[in-house]
Residue, then its C-alpha position, 0 to 999 in steps of 0.5 A: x740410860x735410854x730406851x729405845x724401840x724394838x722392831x728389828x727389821x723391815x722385811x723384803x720379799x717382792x712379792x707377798x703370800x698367797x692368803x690363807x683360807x683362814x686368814x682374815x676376811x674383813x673388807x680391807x685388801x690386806x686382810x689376808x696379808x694379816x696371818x697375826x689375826x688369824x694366830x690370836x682369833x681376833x676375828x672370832x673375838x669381834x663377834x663378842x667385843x670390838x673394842x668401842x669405848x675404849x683407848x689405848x696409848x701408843x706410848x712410842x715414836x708418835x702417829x701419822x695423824x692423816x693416815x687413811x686407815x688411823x684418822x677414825x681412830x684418833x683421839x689426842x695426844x702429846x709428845x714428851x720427846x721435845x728436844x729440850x723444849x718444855x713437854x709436852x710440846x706437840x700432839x704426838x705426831x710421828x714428825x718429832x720435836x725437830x721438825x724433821x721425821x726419821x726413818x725410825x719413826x715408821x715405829x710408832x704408826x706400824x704399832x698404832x695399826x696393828x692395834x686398832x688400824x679401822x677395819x672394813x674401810x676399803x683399804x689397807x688392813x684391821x687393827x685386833x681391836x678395830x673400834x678402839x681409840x689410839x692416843x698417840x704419846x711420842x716418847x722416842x726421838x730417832x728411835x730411842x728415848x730417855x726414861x723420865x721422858x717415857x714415864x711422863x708419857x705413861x703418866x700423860x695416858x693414864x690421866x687422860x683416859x688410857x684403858x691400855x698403854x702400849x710399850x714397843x721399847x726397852x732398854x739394854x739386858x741388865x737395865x732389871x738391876x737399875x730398876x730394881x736397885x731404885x737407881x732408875x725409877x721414872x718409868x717403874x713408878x709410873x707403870x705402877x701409877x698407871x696401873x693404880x688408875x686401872x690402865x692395863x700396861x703391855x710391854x715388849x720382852x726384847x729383841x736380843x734372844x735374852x732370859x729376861x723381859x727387858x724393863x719396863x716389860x720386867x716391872x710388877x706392873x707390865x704385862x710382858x710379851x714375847x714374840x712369835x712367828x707365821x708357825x707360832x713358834x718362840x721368834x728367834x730374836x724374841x727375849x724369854x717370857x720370864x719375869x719375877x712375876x711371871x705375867x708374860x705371855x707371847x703374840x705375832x711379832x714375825x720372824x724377821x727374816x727379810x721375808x715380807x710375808x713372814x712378819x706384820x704388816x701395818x700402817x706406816x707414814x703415807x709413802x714411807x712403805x718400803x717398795x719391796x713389799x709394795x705398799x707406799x702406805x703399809x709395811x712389814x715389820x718384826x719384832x716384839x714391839x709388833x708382838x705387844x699391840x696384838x696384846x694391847x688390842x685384844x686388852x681392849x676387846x677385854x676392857x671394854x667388857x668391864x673387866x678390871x686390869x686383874x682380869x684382863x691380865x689373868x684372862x690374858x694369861x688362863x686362856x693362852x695355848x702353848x704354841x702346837x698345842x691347844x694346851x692353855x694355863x701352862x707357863x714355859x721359860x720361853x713363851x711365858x704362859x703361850x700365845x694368847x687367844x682373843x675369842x677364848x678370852x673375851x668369851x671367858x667368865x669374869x671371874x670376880x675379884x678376890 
């Protein structure tokens, strides 16, 4: 059984939209390209936290590492995705085991910027958390990636300095039944072990319109995230945020509708970037892999606050909206508890711990 990445398309619309007035406005040109800011007021959210100080794993297909926008932002990695060479055996780079890179290893580098893509640089766009860290761990070969491989990545992070870990992968519906059977446990185990460190863990829910959060978004120890569109309605793709624990909440993950403007754009490998939407370095994408790093990101902004990994999920959870209204604190089968809000959460109180 293996896992595999969860963007579901690369978007293709010529030209992209005009930016919103309320679209972001930091010095970076694709800042107003960058409407998932806007949904989650990350921007108002850096006026109280940025995220210094902090890491976060991007658990996935590996890193451009010479990227212009993720170079800052870097700190080192590993690959556990070797071929059957012994782990880990490189630095995470988005250039797997084989030496050869693959078209699906554009994943890791998107997910990585969405993140924390350095802000006010001049160029490209700002991650949610622009002053966080990203450990690169490369767990996925061509797009999908063997269980003990992911659990060896998560467990890399958490003991080498992880404050979160992001999961943009899953494995097919009805994988819950193996995890919860003990029949499958390698990436179960060391979310748990991760979290026992006090590393937040964020996973996708899934791109296959199911009722349940993929595992390893299913496991008590994940944060479960669903994606939703430009008009902050439930992706049409997106699996439910439901899970036995109910810790689900949603974030901008487009609609994957081969419209550019319609879903995220981020960091790609340097002249990866499709030329319909007319950045060599940069391109749009769907999915709740992308969904989950807003949620990652704004865990950082949190975390770097001090709050402890109960905190940050509760915050996460207490201050979402449902989408259309301003409603917060209310859990849907389909949304998990709404989309989440940055500048409520880290302008909330730190409630203390039981």
């Amino acid at each position: 059984m293996r896992l595999r990445a969860l963007a579901v398309t690369v978007a293709g619309l010529t030209a992209l939209a005009t930016p919103s007035a309320s679209a972001a406005t930091t010095n970076d040109p694709l800042a107003g390209q960058q409407w998932g800011l806007d949904q989650i007021h990350a921007e108002q959210a850096w006026q109280t936290s940025t995220g210094a100080g902090q890491v976060i794993a991007v658990v996935d297909t590996g890193v451009d590492l010479g990227h212009p926008d993720l170079q800052s932002q870097l700190v080192p990695g590993a690959t556990f995705a070797c071929g059957g060479a012994p782990a880990p055996c490189g630095n995470g780079d988005w250039v797997g085991g084989d030496g050869v890179g693959q078209d699906t290893d554009v994943h890791g580098t998107h997910v990585a910027g969405i993140a924390a893509a350095a802000a006010n640089n001049g160029i490209g766009g700002a991650g949610v958390a622009p002053d966080a860290k990203i450990m690169p761990v490369k767990v996925l070969e061509n797009g999908s990636g063997a269980f003990s491989e992911i659990g060896a990545g998560i467990r890399y992070a958490a003991d080498n300095g992880a404050n979160v870990i992001n999961l943009s992968l899953g494995a097919q519906p009805g994988t819950q039944l193996l995890t919860l059977l003990g029949i499958e446990a390698d990436a179960k185990d060391a979310i748990e072990y991760a979290r026992s460190k006090g590393v937040v863990v964020v996973a996708s829910a899934g791109n296959e319109t199911a009722p349940l959060c993929d595992t390893p978004a299913w496991e008590k120890g994940a944060l479960c995230i669903a994606a939703t569109d430009r008009e902050e309605k439930k992706a049409s793709y997106s699996n439910f945020g439901l899970k036995l624990d109910m810790k689900a909440v949603s974030a901008p993950g487009g609609a994957g509708d081969d419209v550019c403007a319609d879903d995220v754009i981020s960091t790609v490998p340097r002249g990866m970037g499709t030329p319909k939407c007319g950045q060599p370095d940069y391109d749009a994408l769907a999915g709740t892999s992308m969904a989950a790093p807003m949620v990652a990101g704004a865990a950082a902004l949190l975390t770097a606050q001090g709050r402890s990994v109960d905190q940050v999920e509760q915050v996460l959870m207490d201050t979402a909206h449902t989408p259309g209204s301003d409603n917060t604190g209310q859990f849907s089968l389909l949304t998990g508890h709404g989309v989440i809000d940055a500048a409520a959460a880290v302008n909330a109180p730190v409630v203390p711990q039981p």
